[in-house]
C-alpha positions in Angstrom: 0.3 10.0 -7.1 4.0 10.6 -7.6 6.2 7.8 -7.9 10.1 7.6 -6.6 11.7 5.9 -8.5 15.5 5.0 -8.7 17.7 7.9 -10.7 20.8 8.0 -12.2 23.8 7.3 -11.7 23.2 4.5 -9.1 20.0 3.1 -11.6 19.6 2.9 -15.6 17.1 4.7 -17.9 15.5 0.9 -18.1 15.3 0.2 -14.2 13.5 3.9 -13.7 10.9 3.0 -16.9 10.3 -0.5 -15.3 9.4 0.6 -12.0 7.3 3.2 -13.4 5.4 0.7 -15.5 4.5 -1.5 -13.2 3.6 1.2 -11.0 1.0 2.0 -13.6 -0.1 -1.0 -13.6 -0.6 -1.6 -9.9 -2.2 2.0 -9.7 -4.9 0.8 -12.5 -5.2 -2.1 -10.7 -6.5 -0.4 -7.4 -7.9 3.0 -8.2 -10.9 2.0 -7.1 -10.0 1.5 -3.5 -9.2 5.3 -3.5 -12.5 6.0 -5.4 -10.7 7.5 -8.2 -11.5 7.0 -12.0 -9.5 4.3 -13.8 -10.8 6.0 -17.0 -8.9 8.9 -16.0 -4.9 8.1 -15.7 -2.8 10.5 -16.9 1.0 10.8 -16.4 3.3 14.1 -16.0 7.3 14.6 -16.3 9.3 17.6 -16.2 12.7 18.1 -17.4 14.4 14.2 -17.8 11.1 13.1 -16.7 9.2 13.7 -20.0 11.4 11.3 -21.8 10.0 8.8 -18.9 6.6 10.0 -19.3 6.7 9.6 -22.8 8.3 6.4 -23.2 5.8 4.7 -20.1 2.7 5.8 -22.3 4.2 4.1 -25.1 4.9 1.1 -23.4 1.7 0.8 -22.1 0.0 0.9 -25.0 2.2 -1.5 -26.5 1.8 -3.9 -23.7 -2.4 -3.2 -23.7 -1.1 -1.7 -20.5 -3.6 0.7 -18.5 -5.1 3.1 -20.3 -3.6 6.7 -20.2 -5.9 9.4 -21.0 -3.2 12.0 -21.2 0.2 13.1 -20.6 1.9 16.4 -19.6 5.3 17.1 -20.5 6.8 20.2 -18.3 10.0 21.6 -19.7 10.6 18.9 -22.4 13.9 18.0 -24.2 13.7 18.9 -27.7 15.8 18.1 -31.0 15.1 19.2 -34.8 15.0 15.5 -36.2 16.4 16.4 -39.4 19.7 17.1 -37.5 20.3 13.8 -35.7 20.9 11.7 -38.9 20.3 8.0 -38.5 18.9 6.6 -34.8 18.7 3.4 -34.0 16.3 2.4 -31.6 
């Protein structure tokens, strides 16, 4: 399934992640109607999306959301740590 999902600038980085979320959720919730595998969720991002992708499966697992079996990150934003200094989060 692909989810739309509000984008910048008319929605924040939060509103996109919530939707997404609860989409999860609901997904979970009703895989079986499309005789799919619950044990088999997996979520995907490309470019910007990745950082979405990423922070969903985190939030899930913090929430004892749905499981996630895996992710896929296409064309993923990377930044050598070490030259950031100090985040916070």
């Amino acid at each position: 399934m692909f989810i739309n999902h509000s984008r910048p600038p008319k929605a924040k980085y939060r509103i996109a992640l919530k939707e997404i979320y609860e989409t999860s959720t609901w997904v979970s919730e009703n895989l079986h109607s499309y005789n799919m595998d619950v044990d088999r969720i997996a979520v995907d991002g490309d470019s910007v999306g990745c950082n979405i992708a990423a922070a969903v499966t985190m939030l899930v697992k913090t929430r004892d959301g749905p499981k996630i079996l895996f992710q896929v990150l296409f064309y993923q934003f990377q930044i050598e740590i070490s030259k950031l200094g100090h985040i916070m989060f």
